[in-house]
N, C-alpha and C positions, 0 to 999 in steps of 0.2 A: 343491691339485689344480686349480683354477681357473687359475694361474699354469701349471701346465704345458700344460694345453689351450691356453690364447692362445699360448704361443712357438708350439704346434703352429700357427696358425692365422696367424699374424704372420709370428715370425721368428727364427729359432735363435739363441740369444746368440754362437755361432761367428758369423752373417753379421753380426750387430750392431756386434762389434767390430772388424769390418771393416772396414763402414761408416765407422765413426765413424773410425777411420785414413786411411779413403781421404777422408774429407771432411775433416780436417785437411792433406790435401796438397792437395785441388782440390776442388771443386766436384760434388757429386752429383748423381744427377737428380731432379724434386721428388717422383716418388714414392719412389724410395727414401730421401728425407729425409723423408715421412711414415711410413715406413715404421720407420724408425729410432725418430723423436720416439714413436711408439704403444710400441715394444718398449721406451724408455727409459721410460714412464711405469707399467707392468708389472711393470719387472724391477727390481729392489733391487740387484741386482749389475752390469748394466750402466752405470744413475744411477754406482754410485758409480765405477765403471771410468771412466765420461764425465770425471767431478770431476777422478781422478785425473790421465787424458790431459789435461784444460786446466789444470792445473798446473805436469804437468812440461813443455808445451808452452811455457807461460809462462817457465819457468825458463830453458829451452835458450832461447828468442827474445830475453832479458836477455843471457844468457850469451855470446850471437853476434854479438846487433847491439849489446850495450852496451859496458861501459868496455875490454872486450877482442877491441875488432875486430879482424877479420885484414884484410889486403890480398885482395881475390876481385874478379875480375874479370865481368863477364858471361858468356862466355863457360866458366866454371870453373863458375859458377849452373846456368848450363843444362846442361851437363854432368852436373852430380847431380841434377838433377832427370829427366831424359831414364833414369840407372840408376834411380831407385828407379821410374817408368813402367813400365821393362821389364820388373822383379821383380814389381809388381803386375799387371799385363798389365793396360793398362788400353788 
């Protein structure tokens, strides 16, 4: 019961795991990265969502930058990153 009162007061696991995607593409602002670290220490299911995403983060960043690079230019970077901005409307 106590857990549900705090998301009320915090921060809904919907905005959490937002967060925590939008702060694995760029940079947060610091209160919503307090705001994040409080809701992660809370919640039993975003911790383990957190784990999750720096896993698979890990795996795709082996996976792109390691034995199987592609040829990408700057230009192609900035290009995907510029789509997934717009989708997130940041």
């Amino acid at each position: 019961m106590i857990r549900r009162i705090l998301h009320i007061f915090f921060l809904p696991c919907s905005k959490a795991t937002l967060l925590m995607e939008k702060r694995n593409a760029k940079n947060i602002l610091p209160k919503e990265n307090l705001q994040l670290s409080m809701h992660i220490m809370i919640c039993k299911w975003c911790k383990a969502y957190e784990k999750k995403l720096k896993i698979l983060d890990s795996i795709l960043k082996k996976k792109w930058f390691g034995e199987e690079k592609t040829d990408l230019n700057d230009a192609d970077i900035q290009e995907f990153k510029d789509k997934i901005f717009r989708k997130l409307d940041f």
